[in-house]
BAZA-148694 format. One record per residue: x, y, z of N, C-alpha, C, CB in turn. Coordinates in steps of 0.02 Angstrom, whole numbers, padded with zeros to 5 digits, always signed. Glycine has a CB too. Example, Ala and Ser with C-alpha at 12.3 -4.5 7.8 and 13.67 -1.06 7.14 Angstrom:
BAZA-148694
+00660-00284+00390+00615-00225+00390+00660-00165+00390+00565-00224+00452;+00642-00112+00354+00684-00053+00357+00645+00002+00394+00704-00030+00286;
END
This chain:
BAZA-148694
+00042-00059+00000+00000+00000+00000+00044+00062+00000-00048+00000+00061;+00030+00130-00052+00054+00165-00047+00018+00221-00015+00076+00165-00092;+00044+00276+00001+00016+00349+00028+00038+00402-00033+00057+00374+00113;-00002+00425-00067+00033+00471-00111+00019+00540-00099+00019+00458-00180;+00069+00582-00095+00053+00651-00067+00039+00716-00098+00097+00666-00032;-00013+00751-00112-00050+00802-00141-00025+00855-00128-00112+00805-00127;-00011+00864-00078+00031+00933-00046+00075+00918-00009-00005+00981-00004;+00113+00953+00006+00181+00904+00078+00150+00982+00129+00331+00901+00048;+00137+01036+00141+00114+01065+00206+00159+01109+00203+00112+01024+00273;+00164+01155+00266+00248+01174+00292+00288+01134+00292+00263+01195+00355;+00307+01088+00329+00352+01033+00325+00327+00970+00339+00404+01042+00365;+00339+00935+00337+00322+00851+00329+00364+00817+00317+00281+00828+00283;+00379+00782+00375+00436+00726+00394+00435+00663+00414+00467+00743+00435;+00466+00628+00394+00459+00545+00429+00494+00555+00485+00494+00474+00386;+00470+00546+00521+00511+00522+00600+00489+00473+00641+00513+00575+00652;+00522+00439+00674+00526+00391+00734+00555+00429+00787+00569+00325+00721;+00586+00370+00845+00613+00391+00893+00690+00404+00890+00595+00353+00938;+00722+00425+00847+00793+00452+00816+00836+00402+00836+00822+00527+00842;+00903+00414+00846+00962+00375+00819+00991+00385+00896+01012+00408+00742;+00987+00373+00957+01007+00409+01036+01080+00355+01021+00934+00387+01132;+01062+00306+00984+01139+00257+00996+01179+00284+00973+01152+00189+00968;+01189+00326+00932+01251+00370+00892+01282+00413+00888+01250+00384+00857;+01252+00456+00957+01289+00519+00965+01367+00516+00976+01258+00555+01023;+01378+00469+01007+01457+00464+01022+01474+00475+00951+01491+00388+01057;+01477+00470+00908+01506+00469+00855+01470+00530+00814+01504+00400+00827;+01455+00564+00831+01444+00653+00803+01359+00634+00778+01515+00689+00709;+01342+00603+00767+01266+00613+00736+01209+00621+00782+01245+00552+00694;+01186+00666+00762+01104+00695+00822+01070+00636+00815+01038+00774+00792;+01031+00653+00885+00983+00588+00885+00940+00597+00857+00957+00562+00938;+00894+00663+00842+00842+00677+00783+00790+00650+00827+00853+00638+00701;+00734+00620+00771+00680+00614+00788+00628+00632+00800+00681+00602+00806;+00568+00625+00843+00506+00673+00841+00529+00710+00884+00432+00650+00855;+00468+00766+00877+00482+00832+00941+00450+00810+00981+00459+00912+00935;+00383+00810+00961+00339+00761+01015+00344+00714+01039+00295+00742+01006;+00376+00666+01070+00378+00603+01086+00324+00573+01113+00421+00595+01121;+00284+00610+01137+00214+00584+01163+00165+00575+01131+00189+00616+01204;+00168+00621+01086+00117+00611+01038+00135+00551+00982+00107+00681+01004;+00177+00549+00958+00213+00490+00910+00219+00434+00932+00276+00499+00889;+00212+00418+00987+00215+00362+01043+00126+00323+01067+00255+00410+01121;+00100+00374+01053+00021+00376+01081+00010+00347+01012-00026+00459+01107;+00014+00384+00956-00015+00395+00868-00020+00302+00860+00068+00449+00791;+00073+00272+00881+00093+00230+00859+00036+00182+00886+00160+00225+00872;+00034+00186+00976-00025+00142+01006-00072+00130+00992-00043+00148+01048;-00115+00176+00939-00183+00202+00923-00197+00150+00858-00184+00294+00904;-00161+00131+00830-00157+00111+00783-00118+00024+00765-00134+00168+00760;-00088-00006+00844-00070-00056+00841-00003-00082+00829-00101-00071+00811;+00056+00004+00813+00108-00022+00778+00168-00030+00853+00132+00037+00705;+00214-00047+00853+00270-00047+00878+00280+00039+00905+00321-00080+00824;+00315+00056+00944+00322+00111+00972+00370+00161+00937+00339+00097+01033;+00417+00145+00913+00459+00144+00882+00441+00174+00802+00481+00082+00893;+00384+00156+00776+00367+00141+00710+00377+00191+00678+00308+00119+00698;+00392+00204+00623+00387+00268+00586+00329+00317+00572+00404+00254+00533;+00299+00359+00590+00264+00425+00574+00280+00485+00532+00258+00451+00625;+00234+00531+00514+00236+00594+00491+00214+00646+00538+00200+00596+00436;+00289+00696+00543+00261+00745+00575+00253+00824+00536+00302+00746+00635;+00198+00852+00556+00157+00877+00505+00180+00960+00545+00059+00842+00500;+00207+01000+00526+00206+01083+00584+00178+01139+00541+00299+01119+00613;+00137+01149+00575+00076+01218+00557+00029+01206+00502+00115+01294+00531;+00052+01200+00447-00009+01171+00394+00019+01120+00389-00027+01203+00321;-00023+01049+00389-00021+00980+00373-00022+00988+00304-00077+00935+00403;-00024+00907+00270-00003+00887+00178-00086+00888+00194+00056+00790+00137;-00091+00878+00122-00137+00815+00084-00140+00750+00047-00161+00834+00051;-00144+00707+00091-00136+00639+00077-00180+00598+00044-00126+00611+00126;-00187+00568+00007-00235+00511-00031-00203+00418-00024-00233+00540-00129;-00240+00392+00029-00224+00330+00030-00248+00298-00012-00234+00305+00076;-00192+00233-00054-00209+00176-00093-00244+00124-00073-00162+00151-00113;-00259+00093-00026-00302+00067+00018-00315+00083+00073-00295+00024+00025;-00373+00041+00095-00414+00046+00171-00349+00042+00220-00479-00031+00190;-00333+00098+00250-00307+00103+00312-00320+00136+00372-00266+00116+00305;-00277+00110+00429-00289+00134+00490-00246+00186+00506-00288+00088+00536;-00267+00247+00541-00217+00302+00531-00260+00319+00625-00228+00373+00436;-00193+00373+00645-00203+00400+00730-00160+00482+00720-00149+00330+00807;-00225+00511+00723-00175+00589+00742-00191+00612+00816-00200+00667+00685;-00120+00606+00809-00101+00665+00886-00054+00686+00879-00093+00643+00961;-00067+00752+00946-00038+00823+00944-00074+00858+00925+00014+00837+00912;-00041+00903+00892-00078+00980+00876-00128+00951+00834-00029+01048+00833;-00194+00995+00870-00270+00994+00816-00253+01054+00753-00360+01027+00872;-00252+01007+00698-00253+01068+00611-00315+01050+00574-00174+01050+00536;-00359+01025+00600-00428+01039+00597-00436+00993+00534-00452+01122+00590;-00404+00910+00564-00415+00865+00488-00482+00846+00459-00383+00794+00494;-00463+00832+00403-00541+00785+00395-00565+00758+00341-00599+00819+00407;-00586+00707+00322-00580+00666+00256-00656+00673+00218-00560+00578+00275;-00655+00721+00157-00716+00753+00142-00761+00785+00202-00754+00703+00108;-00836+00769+00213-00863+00798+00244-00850+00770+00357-00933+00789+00197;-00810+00724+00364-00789+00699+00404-00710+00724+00441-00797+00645+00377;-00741+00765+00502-00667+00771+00538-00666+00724+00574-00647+00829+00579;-00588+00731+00573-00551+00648+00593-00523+00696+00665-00464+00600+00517;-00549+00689+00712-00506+00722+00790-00466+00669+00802-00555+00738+00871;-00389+00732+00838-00347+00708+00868-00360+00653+00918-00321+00754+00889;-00322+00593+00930-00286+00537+00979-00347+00495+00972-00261+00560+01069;-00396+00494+00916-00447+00439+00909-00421+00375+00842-00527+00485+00886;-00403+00320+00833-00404+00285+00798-00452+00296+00732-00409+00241+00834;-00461+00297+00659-00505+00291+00614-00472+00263+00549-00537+00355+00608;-00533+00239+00552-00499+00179+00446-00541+00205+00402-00521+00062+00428;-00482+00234+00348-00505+00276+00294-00522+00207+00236-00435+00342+00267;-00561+00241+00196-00586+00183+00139-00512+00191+00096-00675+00207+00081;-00514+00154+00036-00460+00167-00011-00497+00206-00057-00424+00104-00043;-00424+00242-00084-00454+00323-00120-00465+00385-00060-00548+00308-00161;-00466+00353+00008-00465+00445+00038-00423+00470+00043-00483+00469+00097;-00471+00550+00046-00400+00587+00051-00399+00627+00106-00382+00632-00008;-00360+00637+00134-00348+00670+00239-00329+00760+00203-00229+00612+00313;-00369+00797+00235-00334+00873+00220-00330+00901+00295-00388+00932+00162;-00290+00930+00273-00296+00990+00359-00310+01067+00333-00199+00998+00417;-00329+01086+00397-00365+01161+00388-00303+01199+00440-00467+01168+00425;-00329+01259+00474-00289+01317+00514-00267+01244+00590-00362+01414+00544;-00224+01285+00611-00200+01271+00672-00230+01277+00747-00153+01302+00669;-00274+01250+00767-00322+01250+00825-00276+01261+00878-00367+01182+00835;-00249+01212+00897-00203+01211+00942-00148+01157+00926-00236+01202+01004;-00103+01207+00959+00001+01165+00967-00003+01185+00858+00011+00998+01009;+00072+01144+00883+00116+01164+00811+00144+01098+00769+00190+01214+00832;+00132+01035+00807+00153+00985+00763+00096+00933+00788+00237+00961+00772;+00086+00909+00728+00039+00847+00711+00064+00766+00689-00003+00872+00651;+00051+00718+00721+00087+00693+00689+00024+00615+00661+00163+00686+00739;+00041+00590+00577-00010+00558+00557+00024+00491+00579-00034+00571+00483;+00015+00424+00607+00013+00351+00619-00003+00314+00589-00010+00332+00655;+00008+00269+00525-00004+00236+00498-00004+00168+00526+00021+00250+00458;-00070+00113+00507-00052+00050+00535+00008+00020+00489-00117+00000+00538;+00054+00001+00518+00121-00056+00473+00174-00011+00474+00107-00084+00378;+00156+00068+00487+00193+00102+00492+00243+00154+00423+00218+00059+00529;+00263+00203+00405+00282+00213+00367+00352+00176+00349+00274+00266+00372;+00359+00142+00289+00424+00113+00238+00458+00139+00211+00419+00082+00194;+00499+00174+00276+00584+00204+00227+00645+00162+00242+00619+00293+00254;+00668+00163+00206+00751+00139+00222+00801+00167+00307+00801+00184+00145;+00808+00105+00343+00856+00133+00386+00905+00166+00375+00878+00102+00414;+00937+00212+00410+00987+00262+00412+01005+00272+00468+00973+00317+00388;+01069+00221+00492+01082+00229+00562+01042+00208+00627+01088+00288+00566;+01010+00161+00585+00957+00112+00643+00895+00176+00645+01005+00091+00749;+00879+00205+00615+00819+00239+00607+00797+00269+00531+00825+00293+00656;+00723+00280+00544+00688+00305+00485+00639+00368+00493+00649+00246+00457;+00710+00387+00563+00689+00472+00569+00721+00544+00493+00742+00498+00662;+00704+00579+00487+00725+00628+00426+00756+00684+00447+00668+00654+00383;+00835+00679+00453+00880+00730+00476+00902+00788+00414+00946+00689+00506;+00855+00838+00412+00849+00906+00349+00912+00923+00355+00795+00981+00361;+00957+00954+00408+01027+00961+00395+01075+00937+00376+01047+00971+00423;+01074+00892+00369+01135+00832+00321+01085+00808+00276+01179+00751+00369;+01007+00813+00261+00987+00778+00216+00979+00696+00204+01019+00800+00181;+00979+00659+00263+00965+00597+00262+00934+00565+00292+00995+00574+00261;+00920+00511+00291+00840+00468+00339+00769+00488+00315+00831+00495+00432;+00723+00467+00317+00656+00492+00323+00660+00477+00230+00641+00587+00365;+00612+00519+00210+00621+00506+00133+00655+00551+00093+00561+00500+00100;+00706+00523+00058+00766+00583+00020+00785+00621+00051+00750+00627-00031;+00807+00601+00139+00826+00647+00177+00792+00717+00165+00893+00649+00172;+00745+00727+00152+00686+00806+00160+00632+00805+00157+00683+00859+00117;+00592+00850+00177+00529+00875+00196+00482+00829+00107+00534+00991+00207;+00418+00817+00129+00380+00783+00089+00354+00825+00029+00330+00755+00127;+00368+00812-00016+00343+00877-00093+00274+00834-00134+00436+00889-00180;+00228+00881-00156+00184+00848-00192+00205+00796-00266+00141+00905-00207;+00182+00753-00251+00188+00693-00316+00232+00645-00280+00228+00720-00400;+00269+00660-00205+00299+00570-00190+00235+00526-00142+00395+00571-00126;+00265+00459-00160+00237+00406-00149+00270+00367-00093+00233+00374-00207;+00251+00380-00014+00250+00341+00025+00244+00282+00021+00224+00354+00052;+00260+00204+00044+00279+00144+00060+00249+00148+00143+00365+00131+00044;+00194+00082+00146+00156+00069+00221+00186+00009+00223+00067+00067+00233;+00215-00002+00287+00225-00077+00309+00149-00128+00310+00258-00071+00393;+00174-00174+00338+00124-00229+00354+00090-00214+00421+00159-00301+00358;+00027-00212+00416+00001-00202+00485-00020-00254+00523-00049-00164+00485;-00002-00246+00603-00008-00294+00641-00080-00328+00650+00017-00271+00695;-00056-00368+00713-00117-00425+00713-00158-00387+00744-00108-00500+00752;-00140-00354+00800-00172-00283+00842-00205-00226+00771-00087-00232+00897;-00173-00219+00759-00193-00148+00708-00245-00188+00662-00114-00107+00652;-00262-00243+00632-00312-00284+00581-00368-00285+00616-00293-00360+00561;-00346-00308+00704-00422-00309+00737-00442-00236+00753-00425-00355+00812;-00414-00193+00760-00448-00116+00777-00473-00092+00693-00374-00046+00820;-00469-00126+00639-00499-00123+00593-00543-00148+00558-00477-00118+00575;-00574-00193+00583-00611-00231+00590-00645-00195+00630-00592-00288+00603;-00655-00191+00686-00695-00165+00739-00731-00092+00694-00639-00147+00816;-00679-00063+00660-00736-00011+00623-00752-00015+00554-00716+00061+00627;-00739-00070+00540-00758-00088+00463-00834-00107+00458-00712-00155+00434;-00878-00053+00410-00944-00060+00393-00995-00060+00427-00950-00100+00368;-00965-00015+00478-00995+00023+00536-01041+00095+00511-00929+00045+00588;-01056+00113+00454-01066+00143+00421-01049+00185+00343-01070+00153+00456;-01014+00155+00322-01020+00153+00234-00981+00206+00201-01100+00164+00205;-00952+00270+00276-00936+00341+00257-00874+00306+00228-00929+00409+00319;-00825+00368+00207-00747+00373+00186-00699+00354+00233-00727+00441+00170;-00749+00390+00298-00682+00381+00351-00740+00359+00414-00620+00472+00370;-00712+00316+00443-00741+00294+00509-00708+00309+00576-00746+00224+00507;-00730+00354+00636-00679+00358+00671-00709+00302+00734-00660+00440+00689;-00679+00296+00770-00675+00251+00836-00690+00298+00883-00603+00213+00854;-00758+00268+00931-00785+00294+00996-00715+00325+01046-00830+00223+01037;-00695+00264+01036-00637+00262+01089-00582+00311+01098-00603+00204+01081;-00535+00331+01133-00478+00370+01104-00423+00377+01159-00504+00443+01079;-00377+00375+01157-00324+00412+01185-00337+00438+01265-00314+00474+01136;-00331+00414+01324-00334+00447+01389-00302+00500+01408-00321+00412+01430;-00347+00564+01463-00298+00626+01458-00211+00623+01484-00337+00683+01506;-00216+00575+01519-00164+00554+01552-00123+00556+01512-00166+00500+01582;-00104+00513+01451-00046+00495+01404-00056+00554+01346-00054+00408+01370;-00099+00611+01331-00094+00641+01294-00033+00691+01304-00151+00659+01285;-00035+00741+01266+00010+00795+01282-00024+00851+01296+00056+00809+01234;-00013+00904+01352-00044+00960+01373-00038+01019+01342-00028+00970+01427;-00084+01052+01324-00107+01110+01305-00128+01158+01358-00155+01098+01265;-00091+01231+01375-00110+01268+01402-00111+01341+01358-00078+01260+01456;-00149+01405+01412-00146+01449+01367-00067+01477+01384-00210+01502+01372;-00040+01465+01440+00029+01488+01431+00058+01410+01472+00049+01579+01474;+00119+01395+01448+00144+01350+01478+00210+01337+01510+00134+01319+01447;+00170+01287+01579+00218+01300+01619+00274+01220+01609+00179+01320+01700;+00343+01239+01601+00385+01186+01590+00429+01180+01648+00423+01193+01529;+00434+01126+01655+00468+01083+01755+00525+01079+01696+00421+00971+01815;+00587+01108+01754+00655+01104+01739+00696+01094+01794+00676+01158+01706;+00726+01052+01770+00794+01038+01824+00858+01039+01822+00798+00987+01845;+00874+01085+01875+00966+01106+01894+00992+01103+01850+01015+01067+01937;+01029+01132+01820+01081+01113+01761+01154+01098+01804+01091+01188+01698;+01206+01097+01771+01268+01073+01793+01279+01164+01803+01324+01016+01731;+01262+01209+01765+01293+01269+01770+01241+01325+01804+01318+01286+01698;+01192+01300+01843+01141+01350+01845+01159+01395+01910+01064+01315+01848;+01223+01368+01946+01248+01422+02012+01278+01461+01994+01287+01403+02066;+01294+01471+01928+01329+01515+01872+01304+01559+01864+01336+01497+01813;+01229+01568+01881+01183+01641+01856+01221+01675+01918+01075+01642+01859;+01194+01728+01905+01190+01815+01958+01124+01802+01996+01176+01910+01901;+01106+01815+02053+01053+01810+02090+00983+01828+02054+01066+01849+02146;+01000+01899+02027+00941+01923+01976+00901+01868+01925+00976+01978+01925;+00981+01837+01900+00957+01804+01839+00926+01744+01861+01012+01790+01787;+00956+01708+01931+00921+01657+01931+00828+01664+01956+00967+01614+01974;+00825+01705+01977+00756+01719+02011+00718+01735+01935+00755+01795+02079;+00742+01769+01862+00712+01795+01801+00691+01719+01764+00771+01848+01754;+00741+01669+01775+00755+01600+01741+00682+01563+01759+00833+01554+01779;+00670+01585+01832+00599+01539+01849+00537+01588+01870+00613+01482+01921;+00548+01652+01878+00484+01699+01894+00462+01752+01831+00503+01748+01965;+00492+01754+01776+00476+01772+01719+00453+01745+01657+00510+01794+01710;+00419+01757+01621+00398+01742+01554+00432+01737+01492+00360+01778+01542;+00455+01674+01465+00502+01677+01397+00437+01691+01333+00555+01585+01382;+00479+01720+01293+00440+01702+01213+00476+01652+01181+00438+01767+01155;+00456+01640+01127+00478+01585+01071+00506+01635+01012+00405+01529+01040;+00554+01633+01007+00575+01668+00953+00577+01649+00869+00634+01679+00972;+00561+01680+00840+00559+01660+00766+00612+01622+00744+00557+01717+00722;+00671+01645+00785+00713+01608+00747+00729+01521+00781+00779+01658+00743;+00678+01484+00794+00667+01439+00823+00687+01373+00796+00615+01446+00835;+00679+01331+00794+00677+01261+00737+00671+01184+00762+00749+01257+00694;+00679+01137+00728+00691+01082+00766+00741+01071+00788+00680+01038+00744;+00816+01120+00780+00888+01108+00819+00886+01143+00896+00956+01149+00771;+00848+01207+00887+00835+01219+00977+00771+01280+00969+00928+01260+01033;+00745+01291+01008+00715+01357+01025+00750+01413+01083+00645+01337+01051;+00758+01461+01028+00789+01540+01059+00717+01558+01104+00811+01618+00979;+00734+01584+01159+00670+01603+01187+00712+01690+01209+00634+01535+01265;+00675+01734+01171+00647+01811+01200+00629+01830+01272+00582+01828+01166;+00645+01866+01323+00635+01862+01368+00689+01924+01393+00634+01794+01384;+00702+01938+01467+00732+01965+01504+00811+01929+01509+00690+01967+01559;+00842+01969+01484+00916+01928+01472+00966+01899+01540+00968+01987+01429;+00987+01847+01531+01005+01809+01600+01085+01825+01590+00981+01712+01605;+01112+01834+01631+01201+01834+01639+01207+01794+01697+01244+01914+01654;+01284+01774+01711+01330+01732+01734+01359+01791+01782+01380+01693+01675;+01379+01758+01836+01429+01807+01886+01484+01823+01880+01439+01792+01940;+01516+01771+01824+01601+01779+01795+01592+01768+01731+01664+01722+01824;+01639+01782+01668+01647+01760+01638+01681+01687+01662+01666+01800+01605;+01661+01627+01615+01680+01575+01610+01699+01550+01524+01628+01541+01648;+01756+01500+01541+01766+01476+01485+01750+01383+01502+01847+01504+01460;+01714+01363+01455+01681+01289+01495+01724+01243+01409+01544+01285+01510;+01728+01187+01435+01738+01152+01358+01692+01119+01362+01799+01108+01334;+01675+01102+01273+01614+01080+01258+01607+00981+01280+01606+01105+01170;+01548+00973+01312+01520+00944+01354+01467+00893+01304+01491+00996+01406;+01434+00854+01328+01368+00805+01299+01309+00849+01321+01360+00717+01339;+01270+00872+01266+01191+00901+01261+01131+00833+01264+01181+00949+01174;+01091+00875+01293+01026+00809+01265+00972+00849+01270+01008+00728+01320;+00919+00812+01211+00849+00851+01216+00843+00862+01269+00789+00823+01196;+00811+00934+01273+00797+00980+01334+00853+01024+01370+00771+00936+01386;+00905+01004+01350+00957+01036+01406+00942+01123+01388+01058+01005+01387;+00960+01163+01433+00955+01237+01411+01029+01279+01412+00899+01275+01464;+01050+01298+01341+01109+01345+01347+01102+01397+01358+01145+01352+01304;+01160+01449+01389+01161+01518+01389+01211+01548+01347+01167+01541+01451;+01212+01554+01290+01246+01608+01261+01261+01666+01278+01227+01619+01222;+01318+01704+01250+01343+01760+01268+01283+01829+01277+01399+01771+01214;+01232+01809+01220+01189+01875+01219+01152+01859+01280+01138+01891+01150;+01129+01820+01322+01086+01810+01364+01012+01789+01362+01092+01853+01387;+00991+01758+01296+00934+01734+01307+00951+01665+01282+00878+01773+01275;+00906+01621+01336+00949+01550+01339+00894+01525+01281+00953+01496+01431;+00917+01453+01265+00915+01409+01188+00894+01326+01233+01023+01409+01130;+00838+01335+01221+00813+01241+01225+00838+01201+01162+00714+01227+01221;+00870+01148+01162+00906+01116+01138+00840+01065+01128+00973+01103+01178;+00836+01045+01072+00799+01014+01032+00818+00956+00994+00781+01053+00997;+00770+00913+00966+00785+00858+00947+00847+00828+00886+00727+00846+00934;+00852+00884+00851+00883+00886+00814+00967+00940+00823+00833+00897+00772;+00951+00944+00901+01026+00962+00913+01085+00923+00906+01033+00981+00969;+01129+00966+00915+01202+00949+00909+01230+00901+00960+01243+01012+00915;+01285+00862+00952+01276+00819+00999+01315+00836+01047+01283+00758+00982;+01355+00878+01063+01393+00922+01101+01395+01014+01118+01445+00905+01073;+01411+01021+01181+01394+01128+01156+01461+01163+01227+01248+01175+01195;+01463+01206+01204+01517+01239+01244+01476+01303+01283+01583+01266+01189;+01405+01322+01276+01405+01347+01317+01369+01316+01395+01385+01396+01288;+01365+01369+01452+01325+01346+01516+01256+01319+01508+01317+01404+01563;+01251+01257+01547+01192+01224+01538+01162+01227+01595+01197+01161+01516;+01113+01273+01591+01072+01297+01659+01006+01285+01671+01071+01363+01667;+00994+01224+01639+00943+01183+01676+00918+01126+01602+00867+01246+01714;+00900+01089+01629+00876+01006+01573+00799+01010+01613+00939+00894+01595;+00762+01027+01538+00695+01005+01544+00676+00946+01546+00663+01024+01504;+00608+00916+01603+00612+00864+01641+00561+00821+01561+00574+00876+01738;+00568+00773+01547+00569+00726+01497+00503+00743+01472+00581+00651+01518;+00435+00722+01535+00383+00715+01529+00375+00804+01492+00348+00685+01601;+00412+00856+01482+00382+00924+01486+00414+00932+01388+00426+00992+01570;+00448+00878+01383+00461+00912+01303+00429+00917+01277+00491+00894+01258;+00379+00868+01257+00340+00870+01203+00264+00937+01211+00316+00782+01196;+00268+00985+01273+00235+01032+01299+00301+01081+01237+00230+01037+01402;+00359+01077+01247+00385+01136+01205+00391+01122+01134+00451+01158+01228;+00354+01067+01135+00392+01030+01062+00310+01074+01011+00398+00892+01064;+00271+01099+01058+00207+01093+01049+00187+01168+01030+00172+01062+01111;+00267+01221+01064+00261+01303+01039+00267+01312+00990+00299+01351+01059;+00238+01363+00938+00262+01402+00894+00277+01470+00918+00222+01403+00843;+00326+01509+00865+00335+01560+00882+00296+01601+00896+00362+01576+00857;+00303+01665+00960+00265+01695+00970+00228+01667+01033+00238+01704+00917;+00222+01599+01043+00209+01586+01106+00248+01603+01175+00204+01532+01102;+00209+01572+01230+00245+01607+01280+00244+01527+01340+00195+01696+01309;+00316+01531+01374+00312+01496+01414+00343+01510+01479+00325+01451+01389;+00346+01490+01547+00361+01517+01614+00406+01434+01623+00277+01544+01676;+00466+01432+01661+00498+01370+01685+00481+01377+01761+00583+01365+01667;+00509+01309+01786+00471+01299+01855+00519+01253+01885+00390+01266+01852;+00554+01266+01923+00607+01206+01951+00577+01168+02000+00676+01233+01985;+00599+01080+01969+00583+01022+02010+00638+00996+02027+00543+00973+01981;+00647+00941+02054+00696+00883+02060+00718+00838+02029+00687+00855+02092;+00763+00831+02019+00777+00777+01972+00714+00705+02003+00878+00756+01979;+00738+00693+02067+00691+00639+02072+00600+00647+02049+00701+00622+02147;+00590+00708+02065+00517+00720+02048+00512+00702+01966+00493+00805+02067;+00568+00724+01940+00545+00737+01869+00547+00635+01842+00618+00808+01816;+00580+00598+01892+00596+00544+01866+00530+00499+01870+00657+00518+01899;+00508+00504+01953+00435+00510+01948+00358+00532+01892+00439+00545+01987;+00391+00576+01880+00294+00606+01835+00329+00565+01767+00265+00739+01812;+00415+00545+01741+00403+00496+01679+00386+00426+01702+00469+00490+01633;+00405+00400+01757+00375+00322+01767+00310+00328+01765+00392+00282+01835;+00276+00361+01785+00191+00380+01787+00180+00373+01717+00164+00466+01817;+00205+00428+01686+00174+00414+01618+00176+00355+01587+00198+00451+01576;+00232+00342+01592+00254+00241+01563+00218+00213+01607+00347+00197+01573;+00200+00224+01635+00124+00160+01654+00055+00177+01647+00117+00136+01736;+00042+00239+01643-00011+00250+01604+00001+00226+01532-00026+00319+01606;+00062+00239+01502+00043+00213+01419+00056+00126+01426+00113+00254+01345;+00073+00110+01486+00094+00025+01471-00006+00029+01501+00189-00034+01546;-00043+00033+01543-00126+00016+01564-00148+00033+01463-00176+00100+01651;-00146+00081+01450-00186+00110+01404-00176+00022+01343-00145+00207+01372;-00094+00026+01337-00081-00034+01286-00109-00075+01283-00037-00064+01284;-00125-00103+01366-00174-00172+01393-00249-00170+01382-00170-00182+01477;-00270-00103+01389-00323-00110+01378-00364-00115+01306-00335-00071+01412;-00312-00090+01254-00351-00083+01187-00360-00155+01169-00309-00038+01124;-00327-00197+01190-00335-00280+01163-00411-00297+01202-00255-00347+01198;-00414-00270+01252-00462-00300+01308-00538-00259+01288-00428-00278+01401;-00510-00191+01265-00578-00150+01225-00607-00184+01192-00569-00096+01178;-00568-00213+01124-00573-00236+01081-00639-00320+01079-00497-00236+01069;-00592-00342+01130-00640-00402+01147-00706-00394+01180-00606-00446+01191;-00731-00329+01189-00780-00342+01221-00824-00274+01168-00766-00339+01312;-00802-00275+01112-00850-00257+01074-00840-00187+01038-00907-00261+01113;-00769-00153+01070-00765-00085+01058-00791-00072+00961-00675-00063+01082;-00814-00005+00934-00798-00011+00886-00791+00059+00872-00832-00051+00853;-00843+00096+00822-00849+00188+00804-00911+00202+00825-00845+00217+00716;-00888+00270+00792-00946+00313+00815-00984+00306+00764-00935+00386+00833;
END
């Protein structure tokens, strides 16, 4: 089965959960921004966790599937919907063959990401079939999706056949969605301003008293000049009590730099795998996919936790998504189907 694409959007990317085994050896780990949402999409639909997705930022493609498939959007609502049928975020639905998925304006958050059952079929690249735009490789032709290519769907599981079934000829439309959906628990949060749990950095006794009290009692923006390598955040500029000269160190999604100008840089999925400046605080795991979720112009406030707290609210979540896993087999058997 192919996916052939009508429009590719703003950008449109294959991603998984990136390449984390390879940084020693200079290559970013990449991958989704969202991890929660790409993780949920994957569940929704039966595939492996891991599986390959499309992530869709600010205007989604237009897609036309070659056959009846099972597809899961989550993350940002872009107001999908297959002819006269919107398809809402973190609900399971099986499109007939011949539909076609469009998106509209941006409701809420900034990346979407579509789940295919079997998963999207690209070629590994470094033990992944995430799409790294700065070197141009992974994902498909290493870049963003252009109208006239033709996606490749894996084989869909034994899980993903029965959640299709369950809404097959349940009513006759294009697209069928499923009663069921996604618990608030494992989704990703939407606020009107958001608040992100951060913890200690190696360099955060480094601020000036001022700066550290600005770091957690003030308001950042998202700056335009943002991306999937980090977000610049606008704000009240932070300084250091000395100059320091630090050598460059191991980064990881979330860590936060301070550059010389003073407005610090969330380090993003597609960062570098090393950085030389002060790292004054690592956003707590469960809170990325909350920044993964700004566009520019948004606004967010940090909030210092504990490392142990923050280790806490991710085991929580991993067992909310390990209950949720258990239960879609157990839905299933007792009759789940659509709306």
């Amino acid at each position: 089965m192919t996916i052939r694409v009508v429009t590719g959007g703003l950008q449109t990317t294959v991603q998984d959960l990136g390449r984390p085994s390879h940084q020693h050896q200079g290559i970013p780990g990449g991958g989704a921004m969202d991890r929660i949402a790409m993780r949920v999409g994957n569940l929704l639909v039966g595939n492996d966790a891991n599986a390959a997705t499309l992530e869709s930022t600010l205007i989604g493609p237009t897609l036309t599937f070659g056959a009846e498939t099972l597809i899961a959007l989550t993350g940002a609502d872009l107001e999908a919907a297959v002819g006269a049928t919107p398809i809402p975020p973190w609900h399971p639905a099986l499109l007939s063959a011949g539909a076609t998925l469009r998106f509209g304006r941006a409701l809420r958050g900034c990346r979407t990401y579509v789940a295919v059952a079997g998963g999207i079929d690209v070629p590994l690249v470094f033990d992944s079939r995430s799409t790294y735009l700065r070197a141009e490789f992974g994902g498909f032709d290493g870049r963003a999706l252009h109208a006239g290519d033709h996606l490749a769907v894996g084989e869909p599981s034994h899980l993903s056949k029965r959640i299709m079934s369950s809404l097959r000829g349940s009513n006759g439309h294009t697209a069928t969605v499923a009663r069921w959906s996604a618990g608030a628990s494992i989704r990703t949060t939407f606020t009107e301003e958001a608040i992100v749990r951060l913890i200690r950095g190696a360099h955060t006794d480094l601020l000036t008293e001022a700066s550290l009290a600005a770091l957690v009692g003030s308001r950042f923006r998202v700056s335009a000049s943002s991306d999937r390598m980090g977000y610049r955040l606008d704000g009240e500029p932070l300084s250091l009590r000395a100059t320091t000269e630090l050598l460059s160190e191991g980064v990881a999604f979330g860590t936060v730099q301070l550059p010389p100008g003073g407005a610090p840089i969330v380090l993003m999925a597609d960062r570098q795998t090393t950085g030389g400046y002060p790292r004054i605080g690592e956003v707590a795991t469960v809170d990325l996919s909350i920044v993964a979720q700004l566009k520019p112009g948004d606004h967010l406030r940090f909030r210092f936790i504990s490392l142990e707290e923050a280790q806490d609210l991710y085991l929580s979540w991993q067992q909310d998504l390990r209950q949720a896993e258990l239960a879609i087999p157990f839905h299933l058997s007792r009759g789940g189907s659509a709306s």
